[in-house]
N, C-alpha and C positions, 0 to 999 in steps of 0.2 A: 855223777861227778867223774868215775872211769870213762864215761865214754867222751865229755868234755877234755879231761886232763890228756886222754891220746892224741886228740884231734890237732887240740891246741898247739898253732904255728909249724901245720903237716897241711891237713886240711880244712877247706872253708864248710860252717856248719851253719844253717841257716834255722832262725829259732821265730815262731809267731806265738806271742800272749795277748789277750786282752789287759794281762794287768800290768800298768806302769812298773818298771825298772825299779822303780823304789819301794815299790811294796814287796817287790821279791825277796826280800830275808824273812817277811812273814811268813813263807813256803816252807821255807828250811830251816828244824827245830837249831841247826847248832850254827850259831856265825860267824866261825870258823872256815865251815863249809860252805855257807854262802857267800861270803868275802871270796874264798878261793873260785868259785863256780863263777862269779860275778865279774873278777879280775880277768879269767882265762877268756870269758865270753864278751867282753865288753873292751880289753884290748885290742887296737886296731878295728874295731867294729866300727859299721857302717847302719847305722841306726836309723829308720824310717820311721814316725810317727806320724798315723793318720789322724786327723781333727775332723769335725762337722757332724753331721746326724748320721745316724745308723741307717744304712741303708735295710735292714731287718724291719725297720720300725715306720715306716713306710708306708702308706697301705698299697696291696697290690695290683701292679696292673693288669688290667684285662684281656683274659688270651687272645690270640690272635683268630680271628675267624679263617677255619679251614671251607675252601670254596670248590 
């Protein structure tokens, strides 16, 4: 939360989760804290959700033959 609460509206902080925005108060036991972390980080944010299959999940391709 300190390093959130400095940043906030100084500078741009760039955050990647796997887990949706709404499940993020399940992270943090107090929701106080997550409402504040939530507000500072999602204020003016520019929010990118990627959809489709997991490129992990995949099977993988075949390396390249070295010649």
């Amino acid at each position: 939360m300190d390093v959130i609460d400095d940043r906030a509206e100084v500078r741009s902080t760039i955050v990647a989760s796997q887990l949706p925005v709404a499940e993020w108060h399940h992270l943090v036991s107090d929701p106080s804290i997550a409402d504040a972390l939530l507000d500072r980080l999602l204020h003016r944010a520019v929010r990118i959700e990627l959809k489709g299959e997991s490129l992990r999940e995949r099977a993988p391709r075949p390396a390249p033959q070295l010649t």
